[in-house]
C-alpha positions, 0 to 999 in steps of 0.5 A: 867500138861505138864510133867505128861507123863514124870514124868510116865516114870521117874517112869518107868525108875526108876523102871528098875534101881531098877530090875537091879541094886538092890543095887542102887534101892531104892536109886534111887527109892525114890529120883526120886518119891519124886522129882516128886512128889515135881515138879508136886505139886509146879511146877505149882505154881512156874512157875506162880509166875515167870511168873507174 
């Protein structure tokens, strides 16, 4: 829950890679929505199974 606000500017930023850099943009695009999604699911519970 912590890195939600980060997360909408990793997206953001991503966004303006995308409308800058055309040839890079769906690269760069795909792999930080997916890596965000990954982290904002199993983030949670990876750090409690660490912390326990």
């Amino acid at each position: 829950m912590a890195l939600t606000p980060q997360a909408g500017i990793a997206m953001g930023m991503a966004l303006l890679v995308a409308e800058r850099f055309p040839d890079y943009g769906t690269l760069v695009l795909s792999t930080v929505v997916v890596s965000t999604v990954f982290f904002e699911l199993l983030g949670p519970f990876l750090v409690r199974h660490v912390l326990r």
